[in-house]
N, C-alpha and C positions, 0 to 999 in steps of 0.2 A: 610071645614077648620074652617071655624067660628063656627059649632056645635061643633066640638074640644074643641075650647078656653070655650064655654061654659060650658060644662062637665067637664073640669078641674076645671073651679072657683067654681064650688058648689063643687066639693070635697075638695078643701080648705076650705070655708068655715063649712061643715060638723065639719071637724076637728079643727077647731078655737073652736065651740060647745061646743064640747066635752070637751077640755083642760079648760074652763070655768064650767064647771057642775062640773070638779074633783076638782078645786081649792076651790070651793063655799061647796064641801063636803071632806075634808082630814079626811084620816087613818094615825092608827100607823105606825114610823118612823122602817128601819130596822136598827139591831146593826151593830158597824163597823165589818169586819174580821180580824183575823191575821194570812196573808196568812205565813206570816214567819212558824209560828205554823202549820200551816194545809198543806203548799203548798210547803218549800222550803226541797229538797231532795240534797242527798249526794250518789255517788257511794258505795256500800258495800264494795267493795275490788278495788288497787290501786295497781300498781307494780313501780320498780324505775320511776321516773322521775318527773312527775309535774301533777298538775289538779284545778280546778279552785273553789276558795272558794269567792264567791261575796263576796261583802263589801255593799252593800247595794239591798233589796228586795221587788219590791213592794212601793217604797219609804221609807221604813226605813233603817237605818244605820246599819252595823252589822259588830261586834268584832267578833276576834276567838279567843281561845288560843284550845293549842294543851297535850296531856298528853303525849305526848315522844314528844315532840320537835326536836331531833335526829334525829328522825324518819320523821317523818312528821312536818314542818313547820308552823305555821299562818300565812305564802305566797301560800300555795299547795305545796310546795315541798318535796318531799317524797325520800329520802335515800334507800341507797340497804343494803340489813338485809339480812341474810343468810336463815333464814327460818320463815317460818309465825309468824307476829305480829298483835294483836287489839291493834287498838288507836282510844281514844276516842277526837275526837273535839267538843269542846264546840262552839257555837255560843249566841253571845251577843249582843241583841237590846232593844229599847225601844217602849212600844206599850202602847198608852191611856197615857201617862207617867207612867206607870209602866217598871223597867227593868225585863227584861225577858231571861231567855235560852233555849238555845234547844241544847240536846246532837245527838252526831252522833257518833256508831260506826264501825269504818271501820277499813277492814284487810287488813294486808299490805303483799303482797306475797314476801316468800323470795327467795332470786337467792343467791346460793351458788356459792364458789370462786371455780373457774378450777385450777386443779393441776400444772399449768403452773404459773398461778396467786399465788398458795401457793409458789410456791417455789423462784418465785419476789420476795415475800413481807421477805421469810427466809432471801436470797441473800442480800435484803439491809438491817436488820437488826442484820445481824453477822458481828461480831468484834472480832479481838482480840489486848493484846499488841502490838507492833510491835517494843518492846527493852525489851528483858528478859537478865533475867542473873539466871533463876532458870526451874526448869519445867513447863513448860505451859499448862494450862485447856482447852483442845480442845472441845467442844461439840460438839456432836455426834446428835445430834435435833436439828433442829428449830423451834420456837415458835410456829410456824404454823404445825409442825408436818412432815415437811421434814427431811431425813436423809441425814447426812451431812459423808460422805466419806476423810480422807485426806491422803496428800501425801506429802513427804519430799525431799526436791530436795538434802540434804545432812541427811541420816537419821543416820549416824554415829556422827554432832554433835545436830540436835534436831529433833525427832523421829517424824514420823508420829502421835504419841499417844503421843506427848508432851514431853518425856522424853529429857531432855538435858543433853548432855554430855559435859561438861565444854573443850570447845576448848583453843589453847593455848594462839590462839589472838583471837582479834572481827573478827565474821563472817558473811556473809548475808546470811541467809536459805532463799531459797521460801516455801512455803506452800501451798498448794494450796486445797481447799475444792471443793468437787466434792457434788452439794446441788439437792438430788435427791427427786420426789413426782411422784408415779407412771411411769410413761413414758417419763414426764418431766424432764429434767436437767439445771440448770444454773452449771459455775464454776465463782470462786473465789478468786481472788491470793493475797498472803502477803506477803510481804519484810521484813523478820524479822531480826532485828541485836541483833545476838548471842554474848555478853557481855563474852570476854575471865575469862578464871579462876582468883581468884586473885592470888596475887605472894604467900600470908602465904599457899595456900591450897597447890601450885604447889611445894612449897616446902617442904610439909609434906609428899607427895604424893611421889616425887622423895626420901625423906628419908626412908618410908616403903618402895619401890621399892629397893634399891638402898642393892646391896651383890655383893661379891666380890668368882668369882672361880677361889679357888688353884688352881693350876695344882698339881696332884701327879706323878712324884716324885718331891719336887717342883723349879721352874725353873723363869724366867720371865714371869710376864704375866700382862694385859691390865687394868691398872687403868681408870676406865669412864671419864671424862675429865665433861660429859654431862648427864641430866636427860632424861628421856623419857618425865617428861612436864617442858623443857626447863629450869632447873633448872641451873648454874653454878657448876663445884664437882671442887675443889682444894684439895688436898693432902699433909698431911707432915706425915712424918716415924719420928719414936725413931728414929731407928739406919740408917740413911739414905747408911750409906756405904755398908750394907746387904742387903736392898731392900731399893731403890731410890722412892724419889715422883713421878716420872713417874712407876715405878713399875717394876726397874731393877733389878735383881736378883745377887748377889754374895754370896757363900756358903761362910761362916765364918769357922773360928774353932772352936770349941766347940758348945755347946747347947746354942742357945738365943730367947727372944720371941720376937718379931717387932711389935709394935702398929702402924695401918695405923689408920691415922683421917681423913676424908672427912670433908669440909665442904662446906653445899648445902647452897646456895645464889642465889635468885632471888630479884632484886629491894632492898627491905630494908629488907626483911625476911631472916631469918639464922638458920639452924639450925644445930650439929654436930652429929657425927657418928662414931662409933669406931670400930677396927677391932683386935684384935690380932692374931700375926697370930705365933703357936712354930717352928722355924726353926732349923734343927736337921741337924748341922754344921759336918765337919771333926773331926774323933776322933784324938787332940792331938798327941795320942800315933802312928796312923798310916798316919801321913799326908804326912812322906816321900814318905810310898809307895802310895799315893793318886796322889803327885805329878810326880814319875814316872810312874806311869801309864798317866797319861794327858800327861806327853809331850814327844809325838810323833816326830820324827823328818823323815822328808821325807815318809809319812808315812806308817811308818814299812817298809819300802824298803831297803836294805844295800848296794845297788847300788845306786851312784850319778855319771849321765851325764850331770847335769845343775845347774844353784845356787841355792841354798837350802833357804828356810826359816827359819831361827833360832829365837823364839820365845824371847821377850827380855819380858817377864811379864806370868805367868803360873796362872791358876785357878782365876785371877781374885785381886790375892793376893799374890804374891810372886816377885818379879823383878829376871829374871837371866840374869846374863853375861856369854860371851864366849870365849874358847880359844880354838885353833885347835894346834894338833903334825905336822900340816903341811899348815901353813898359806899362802904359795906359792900357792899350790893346794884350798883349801877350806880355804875362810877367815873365821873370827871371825863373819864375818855379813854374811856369808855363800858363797861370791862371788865363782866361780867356774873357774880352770883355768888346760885343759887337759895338765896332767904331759906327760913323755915321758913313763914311765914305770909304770905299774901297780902297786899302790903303799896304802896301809892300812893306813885310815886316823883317828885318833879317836879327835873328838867334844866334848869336856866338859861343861856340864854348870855348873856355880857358882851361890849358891845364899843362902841366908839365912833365915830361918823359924823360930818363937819364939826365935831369939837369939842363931839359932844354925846353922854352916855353913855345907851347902849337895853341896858336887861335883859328878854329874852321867856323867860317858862317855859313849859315843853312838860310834861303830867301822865303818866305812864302808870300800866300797872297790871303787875304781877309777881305771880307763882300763886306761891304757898308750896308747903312740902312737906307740911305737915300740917293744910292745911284738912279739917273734920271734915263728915259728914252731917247734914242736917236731915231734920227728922219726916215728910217726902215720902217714903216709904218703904211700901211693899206698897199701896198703893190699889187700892181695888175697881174691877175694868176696869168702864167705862160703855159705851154706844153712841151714838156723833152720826151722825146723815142726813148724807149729800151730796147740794145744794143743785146738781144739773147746771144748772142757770141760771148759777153762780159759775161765773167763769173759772179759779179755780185753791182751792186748801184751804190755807190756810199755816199752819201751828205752829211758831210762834215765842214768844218770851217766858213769858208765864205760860198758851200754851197748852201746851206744853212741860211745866209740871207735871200735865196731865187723866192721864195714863195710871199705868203702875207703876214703880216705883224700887226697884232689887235694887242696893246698894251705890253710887247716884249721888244725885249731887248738886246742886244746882239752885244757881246762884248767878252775880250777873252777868246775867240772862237766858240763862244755857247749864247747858250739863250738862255733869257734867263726874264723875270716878271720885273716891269720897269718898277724902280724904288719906290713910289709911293701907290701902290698898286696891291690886291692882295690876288689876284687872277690876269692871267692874259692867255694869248692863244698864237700857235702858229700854223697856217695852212700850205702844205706844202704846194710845188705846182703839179699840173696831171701830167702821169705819166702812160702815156702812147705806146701798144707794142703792135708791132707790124701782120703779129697773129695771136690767134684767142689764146688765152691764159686760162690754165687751168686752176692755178694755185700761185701763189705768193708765200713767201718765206721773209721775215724780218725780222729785225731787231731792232732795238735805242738805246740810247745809252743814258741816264738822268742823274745826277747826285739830289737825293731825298730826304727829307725827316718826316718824321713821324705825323708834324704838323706844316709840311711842304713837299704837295705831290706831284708828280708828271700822268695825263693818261693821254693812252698813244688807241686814236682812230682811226676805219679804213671805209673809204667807203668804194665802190667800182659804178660805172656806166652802165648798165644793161638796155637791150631795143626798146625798154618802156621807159628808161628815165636814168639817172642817178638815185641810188639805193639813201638813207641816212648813213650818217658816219656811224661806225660801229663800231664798240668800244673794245678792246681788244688786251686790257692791260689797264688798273692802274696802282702805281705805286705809290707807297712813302716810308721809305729805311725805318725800320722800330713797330711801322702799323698791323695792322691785320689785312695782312693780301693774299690775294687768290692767287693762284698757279694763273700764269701769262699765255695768253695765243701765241705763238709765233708762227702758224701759217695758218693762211683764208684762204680756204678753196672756194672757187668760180662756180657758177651755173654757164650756160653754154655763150659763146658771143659775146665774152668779156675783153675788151679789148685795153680800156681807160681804167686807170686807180690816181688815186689823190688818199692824203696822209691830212690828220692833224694834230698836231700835242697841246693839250690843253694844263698851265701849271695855277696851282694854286696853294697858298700859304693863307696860314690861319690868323696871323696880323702880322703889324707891319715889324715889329721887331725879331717877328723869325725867316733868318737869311730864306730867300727864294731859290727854290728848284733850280734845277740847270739842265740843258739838253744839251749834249756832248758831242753826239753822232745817230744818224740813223743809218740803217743796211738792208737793203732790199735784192732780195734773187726772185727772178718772176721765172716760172716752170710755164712751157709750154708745150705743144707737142713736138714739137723741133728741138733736137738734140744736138748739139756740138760735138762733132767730132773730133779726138783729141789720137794724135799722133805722136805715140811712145818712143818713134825713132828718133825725134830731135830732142829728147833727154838724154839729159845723162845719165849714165847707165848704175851711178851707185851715188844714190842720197845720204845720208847722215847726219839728224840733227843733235848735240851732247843735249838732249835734257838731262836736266838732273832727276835720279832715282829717291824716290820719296815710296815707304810701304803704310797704307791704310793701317795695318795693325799699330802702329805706334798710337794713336790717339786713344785717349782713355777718355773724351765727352761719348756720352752715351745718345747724345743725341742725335753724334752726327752718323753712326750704323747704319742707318738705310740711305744715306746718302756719300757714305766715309768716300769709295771712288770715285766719285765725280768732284769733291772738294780735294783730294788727293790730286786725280790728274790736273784744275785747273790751277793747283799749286806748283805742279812740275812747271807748266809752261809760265807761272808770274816768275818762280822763279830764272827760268831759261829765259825772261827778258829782264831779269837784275831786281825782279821785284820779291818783296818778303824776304829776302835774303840774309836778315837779321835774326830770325824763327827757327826755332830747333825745329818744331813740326808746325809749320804753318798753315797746314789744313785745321787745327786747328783754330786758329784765330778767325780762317776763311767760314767756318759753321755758321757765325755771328752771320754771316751775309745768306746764308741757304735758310737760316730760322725764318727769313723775310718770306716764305712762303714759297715753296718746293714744286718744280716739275721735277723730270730728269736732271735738268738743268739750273734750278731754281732760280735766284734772281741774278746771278750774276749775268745772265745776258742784258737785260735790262736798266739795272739799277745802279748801286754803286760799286757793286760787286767791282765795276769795267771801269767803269770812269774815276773809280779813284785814283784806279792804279794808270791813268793815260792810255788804253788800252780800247782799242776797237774789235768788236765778236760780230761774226759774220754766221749767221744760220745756213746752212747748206744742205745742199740734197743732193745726193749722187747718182748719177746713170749708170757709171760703167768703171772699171778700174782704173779704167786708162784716164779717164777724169781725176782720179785717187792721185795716181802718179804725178800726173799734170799740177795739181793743186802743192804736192809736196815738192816738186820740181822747183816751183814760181814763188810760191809764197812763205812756206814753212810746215811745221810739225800740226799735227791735226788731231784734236780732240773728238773720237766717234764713242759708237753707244754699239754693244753688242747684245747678244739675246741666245736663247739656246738655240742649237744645231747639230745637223750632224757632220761630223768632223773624220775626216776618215785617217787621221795621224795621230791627230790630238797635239799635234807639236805646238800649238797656241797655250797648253794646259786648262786652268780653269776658263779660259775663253771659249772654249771648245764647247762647254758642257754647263756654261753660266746662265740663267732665265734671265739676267739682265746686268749689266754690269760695264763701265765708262773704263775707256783706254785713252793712252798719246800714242797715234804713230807717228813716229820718229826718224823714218826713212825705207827706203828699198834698194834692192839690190838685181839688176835686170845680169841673169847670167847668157855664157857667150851661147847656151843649147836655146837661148830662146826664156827659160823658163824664171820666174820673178819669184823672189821671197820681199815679204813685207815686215818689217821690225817696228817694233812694237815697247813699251813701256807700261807694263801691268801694276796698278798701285798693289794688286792681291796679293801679289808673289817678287814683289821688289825688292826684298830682302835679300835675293840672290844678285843683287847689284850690275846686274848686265840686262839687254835687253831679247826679248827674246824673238825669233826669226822663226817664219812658218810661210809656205806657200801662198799664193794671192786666192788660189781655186778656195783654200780650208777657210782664207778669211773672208771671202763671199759668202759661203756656209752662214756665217753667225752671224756676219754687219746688218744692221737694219739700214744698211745706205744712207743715215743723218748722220754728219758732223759738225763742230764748230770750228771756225778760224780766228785765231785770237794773232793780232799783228798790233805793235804800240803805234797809238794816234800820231798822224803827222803835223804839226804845228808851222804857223807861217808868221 
């Protein structure tokens, strides 16, 4: 241990030696460094976030600045940049006391944005107004290069693509942008308040809008009260007593023109509008006959059972009063009071036109209570042939007295229950056909009430006997009746038919039933041949065009065409002709209990109007032609079919539905069109024409013949 200690201090000493020989002999000094210069390093490339720039190195101080500072900081902190940037940082110290720099340059890696991040940054910086009052600039980009989709929660007043359509108040639209980048989507939503029109535009707008349709032939019709953009329309007429400021119609006399003015007002705006309109009044020279033809009284019936309306004002323009030859019976205000004897009433009216006095009497007839029988009483039944070559058998007038009289009475050309009587009966004579009969087709004609009915009997011959009469129909205008028979088909070997009408009234003060006409067509298996060549080659009957839609009774809808068409033909024989829509009025008569046909074959539907209907049944067209040829215009019944033109229209394709035809047309190749009068489609005021082949298709082969009663 002690050789230890000594071997250590001589090599201390050695080296104390040494440190003394170097001081006693100095060398040159070395120069300082700068390690700033030589030693201090910077990463070459950097991406987002931070990294460390000393501030002092080696003991000197050191500044930075930076040449994007944006970019990179004189803290280290480095920005996100979408794709590679150099930036150069400067470093600033002092060495020896000199200042000094040292450049550094480093690349900053860029990190582009994700298509979720573009379409953030579009999303928050779209905007639009959110209070227009005009079209708005939708962009279709975002800044960032998102495409921007939109959608209109009301695109009727502002459009997807901006467009606004000036609503008529303020509205709130949503909008909604749909902000699309690749696969990413954000949406967008705006509450926009749509700033209504103002009032000058809405009511510039209602003034070019704003016309006025005649009617032709012209009538009443609908002054707008209102615009389409809420505008106010008031009205005044020149002549307000020819057409009113609501827009009522009274034909004047003579020729005059009518200025209607509107004027449009919204808020404080106004503007006027004018219309002339020439109204081609009554000629002067024939307004007599204008006004009898208007006033109807009862209409066109010469029969009165109840109080009459007598018109105290005619055309709109005339005042009449009245006087009656029998004011007991028929007052002056038309009350009604059943005389004892049938007794000829005539109604005058009074009234004066231009200054000039016109008295028209109107005659009727009124059934007494106690008209009595004549000698027409129990006649021996005869037999008449049926003549199947005849289109139809009618007993009317004085054939009407050939059969037997039990309590009835003949008078007028009807039958009717002798006056102190409350039932009687008539039996027709047999009628003989040369071969079996398979069916029979008929009608009657009765006037009725409620508590005064006709019932119409048939009865046939068969090889074991005469059958009873079988009841086939009974009526009474007002009661509760059944849908009527109008044909009785045979069993085999029918040769013989016999009729009987049986009337009865429920006492003796309620006028009695009447039988007007009966009409029989017997079917057999023989057919009349009918020869198309001795026609004339183009029929034409003017009915008048009457359209089902007009009627507003809701009753008559399942029956409106058939009270339609047989109003064309009352009217095409002068009847109803007073009646704006007189299928209406005619309902009153179908309530009586509805076939196809309801009661007007029967009831009073026919005989009011003097009117005989004939039931028919068709073989062949040539039949068709023949019947329009001879007699007139012809009420049939169609059904659905198939139609290979359709030129009929809704006849073509109807499950059931009543026409007038109204004529045909044989062309010179042979081939026939048949014209027709559709109540469906009457609105188009013409008739319409279609091949005979397409109306085979749909006819069910039944029609009526309605011809006015012949009187003697």
């Amino acid at each position: 241990m002690k050789l230890k200690l000594i071997k250590l201090t001589q090599i201390i000493f050695i080296l104390f030696l040494s440190s003394c020989i170097k001081d006693e002999n100095p060398q040159e000094e070395t120069p300082p460094i700068d390690y700033i210069a030589n030693e201090l390093t910077l990463p070459e490339t950097v991406e987002m976030g931070s990294f460390d720039l000393p501030t002092s190195f080696q003991g000197m101080t050191i500044t930075w600045t930076s040449s994007h500072e944006e970019i990179i900081t004189t803290e280290g902190i480095v920005s996100r940049i979408l794709v590679n940037q150099d930036v150069t940082l400067t470093a600033h110290y002092v060495f020896e006391g000199v200042s000094k720099t040292k450049f550094f340059v480093i690349t900053v890696i860029g990190n582009p944005y994700t298509a979720l991040e573009l379409v953030q940054m579009d999303h928050d910086e779209l905007g639009i107004p959110l209070e227009i009052s005009g079209d708005l600039t939708l962009p279709t980009w975002g800044v960032h290069g998102s495409a921007i989709i939109w959608s209109s929660s009301h695109d009727y007043i502002l459009s997807k693509s901006g467009k606004y359509y000036a609503p008529l108040e303020d509205e709130i639209v949503t909008l909604t942008a749909a902000i699309r980048f690749e696969s990413s989507e954000l949406v967008k939503v705006f509450e926009i308040t749509v700033k209504a029109m103002p009032d000058l535009e809405k009511v510039q707008k209602d003034h070019a809008m704003l016309e006025l349709r005649i009617p032709i032939p012209l009538s009443s019709f609908t002054l707008p009260s209102r615009g389409y953009f809420t505008s106010e329309i008031t009205w005044q007429s020149s002549h307000p007593e020819i057409i009113s400021h609501e827009g009522y119609y009274t034909k004047p006399i003579g020729n005059i023109t009518v200025t209607l003015t509107a004027t449009i007002q919204k808020g404080d705006a106004s503007m006027e509008k004018t219309f002339d309109i020439n109204v081609e009044g009554y000629s002067p020279e024939h307004i007599e006959q204008e006004i009898e033809k208007a006033l109807k009284i009862n209409h066109g019936i010469d029969v009165i059972f109840s109080d009459v309306i007598l018109p105290t004002r005619i055309l709109n323009l005339v005042d009449v009063s009245w006087s009656s030859s029998h004011p007991e019976i028929i007052s002056e205000t038309g009350e009604y009071r059943l005389p004892d004897i049938t007794t000829s009433v005539t109604l005058t009216a009074e009234m004066t036109v231009s200054e000039k006095h016109i008295s028209m009497p109107f005659n009727f007839t009124v059934y007494g209570l106690n008209d009595q029988s004549t000698e027409l009483i129990d006649q021996k039944i005869n037999t008449i042939n049926f003549n199947l070559n005849d289109l139809f058998v009618l007993d009317e007038n004085d054939r009407l007295t050939m059969g037997s009289f039990d309590q009835i009475v003949y008078r007028n050309n009807r039958l009717m229950i002798a006056g102190n009587m409350l039932t009687g009966s008539y039996t027709s004579p047999i009628y003989h056909s040369p071969e079996a009969l398979k069916r029979i087709n008929f009608m009657w004609g009765s006037i009725s009430s409620e508590h005064a009915t006709s019932s119409f009997y048939l009865r046939y011959l068969t090889p074991s006997g005469w059958t009873e009469f079988l009841l086939q129909g009974n009526w009474g205008y007002g009661g509760e009746n059944q849908p009527p028979q109008i044909t009785l088909n045979f069993p085999e070997n029918v040769f013989d038919i016999q009729y009987q009408i049986i009337l009865k009234r429920d006492n003796l003060e309620t006028p009695s039933p009447e039988i007007t006409f009966v009409s029989l067509q017997p079917i057999a298996d023989q057919k009349n041949i009918y020869d198309i060549q001795s026609l004339r080659q183009t029929v034409f009957y003017e009915v008048p065009q009457l359209k089902q839609a007009d009627t507003t009774d809701p009753f008559l809808w399942p029956n409106i065409c058939w009270a339609t068409s047989i109003s064309m033909m009352l009217q095409y024989y002068q009847k109803l002709t007073d009646l704006k829509i007189p299928q209406e009025y005619y309902s009153v008569l179908i309530r009586q209990g509805t076939e196809r046909f309801g009661t007007t074959k029967n009831d009073i539907g026919s005989t009011q109007f003097n009117m005989v209907l004939h039931e028919l049944e068709f073989h062949s067209y040539e039949m068709l032609l023949h019947v329009l040829d001879h007699y007139g215009p012809v009420i049939i019944g169609v059904s659905k079919g198939s139609s290979p033109t359709g030129a009929f229209g809704p006849i073509s394709f109807s499950s059931g539905h009543v026409v007038v035809v109204v004529g045909y047309e044989i062309h010179e190749d042979g081939k026939i069109d048949i014209i027709i009068n559709d109540p469906a489609v009457s609105w188009m005021r013409f008739p319409i024409k279609g091949s005979v082949e397409e109306l085979m298709m749909v006819w069910d082969k039944g029609g009526m013949l309605m011809q006015p009663k012949t009187t003697i």
